[in-house]
C-alpha positions as CSV (number, residue, x, y, z in Angstrom):
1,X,15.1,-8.8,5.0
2,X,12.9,-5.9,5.4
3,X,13.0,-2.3,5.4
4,X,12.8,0.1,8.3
5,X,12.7,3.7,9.3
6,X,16.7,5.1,10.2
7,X,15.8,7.1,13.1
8,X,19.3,7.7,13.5
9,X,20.1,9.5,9.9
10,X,20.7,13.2,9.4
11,X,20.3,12.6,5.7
12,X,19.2,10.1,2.9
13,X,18.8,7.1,3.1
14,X,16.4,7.5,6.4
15,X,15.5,3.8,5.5
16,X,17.8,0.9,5.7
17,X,17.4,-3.2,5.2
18,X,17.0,-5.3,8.5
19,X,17.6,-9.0,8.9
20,X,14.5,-10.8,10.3
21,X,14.4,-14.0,12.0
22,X,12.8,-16.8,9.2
23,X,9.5,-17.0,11.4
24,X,9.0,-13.4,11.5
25,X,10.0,-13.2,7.4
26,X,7.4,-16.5,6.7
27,X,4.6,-13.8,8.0
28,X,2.2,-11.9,5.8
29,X,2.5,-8.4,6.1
30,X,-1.6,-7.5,5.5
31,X,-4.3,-9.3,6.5
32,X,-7.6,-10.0,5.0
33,X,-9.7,-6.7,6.9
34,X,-6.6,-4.5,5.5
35,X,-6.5,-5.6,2.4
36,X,-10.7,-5.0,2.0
37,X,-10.0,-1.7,3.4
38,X,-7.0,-0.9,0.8
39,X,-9.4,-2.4,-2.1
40,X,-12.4,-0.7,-0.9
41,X,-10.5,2.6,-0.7
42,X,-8.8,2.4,-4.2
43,X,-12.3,1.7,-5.7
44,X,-13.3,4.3,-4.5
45,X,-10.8,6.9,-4.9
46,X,-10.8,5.4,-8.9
47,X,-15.1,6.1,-9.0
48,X,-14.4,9.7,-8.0
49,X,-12.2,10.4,-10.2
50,X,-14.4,8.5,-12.8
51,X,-11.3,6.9,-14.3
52,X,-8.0,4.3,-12.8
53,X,-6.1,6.1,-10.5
54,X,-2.0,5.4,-9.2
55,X,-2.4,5.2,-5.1
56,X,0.0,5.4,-3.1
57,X,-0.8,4.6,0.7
58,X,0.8,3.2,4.4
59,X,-0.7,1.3,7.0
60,X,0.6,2.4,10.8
61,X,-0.8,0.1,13.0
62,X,-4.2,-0.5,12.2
63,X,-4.6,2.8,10.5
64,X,-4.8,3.2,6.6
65,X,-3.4,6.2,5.0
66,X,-4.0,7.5,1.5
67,X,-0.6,9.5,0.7
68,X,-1.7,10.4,-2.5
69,X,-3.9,9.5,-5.7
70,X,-3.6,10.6,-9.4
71,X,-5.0,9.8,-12.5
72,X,-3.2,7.0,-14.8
73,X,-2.9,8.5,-17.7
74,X,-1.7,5.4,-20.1
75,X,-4.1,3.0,-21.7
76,X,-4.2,0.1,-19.7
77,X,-6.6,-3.3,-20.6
78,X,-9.9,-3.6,-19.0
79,X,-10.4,-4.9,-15.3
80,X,-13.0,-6.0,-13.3
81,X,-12.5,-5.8,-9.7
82,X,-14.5,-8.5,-7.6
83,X,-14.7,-8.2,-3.6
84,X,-16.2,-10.7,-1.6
85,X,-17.0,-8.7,1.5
């Protein structure tokens, strides 16, 4: 299953679930350049805030979009964040 835009809805839900064929659902959905580039951009979006940050984004394509960032606000344990790049 996965979930896709409702271009035909007038009103919530505008989404809906979609059967996939099993080779199509075995696929990843990111691959290694997007996930650098989601990484890369988190970090940082998290160093100018100075602190961890919730981020919400969407890849179209081959385009990354940040939809929006905000400070976490709850104590969370420390991280260290390695990329290989």
């Amino acid at each position: 299953m996965k979930v896709a835009h409702n271009e035909e809805a007038k009103e919530a839900p505008f989404t809906h679930e979609v059967q996939v064929e099993p080779e199509e659902g075995d696929q990843v959905s990111l691959n290694s350049d997007q996930l650098v580039e989601i990484a890369t951009a988190v970090l940082k979006i998290e160093g100018e805030m100075a602190q961890p940050a919730d981020v919400e984004w969407a890849v179209v394509g081959d385009q990354l979009y940040i939809l929006q960032a905000r400070p976490i606000t709850t104590a969370l344990p420390k991280l260290e964040y390695f990329i290989d790049t």
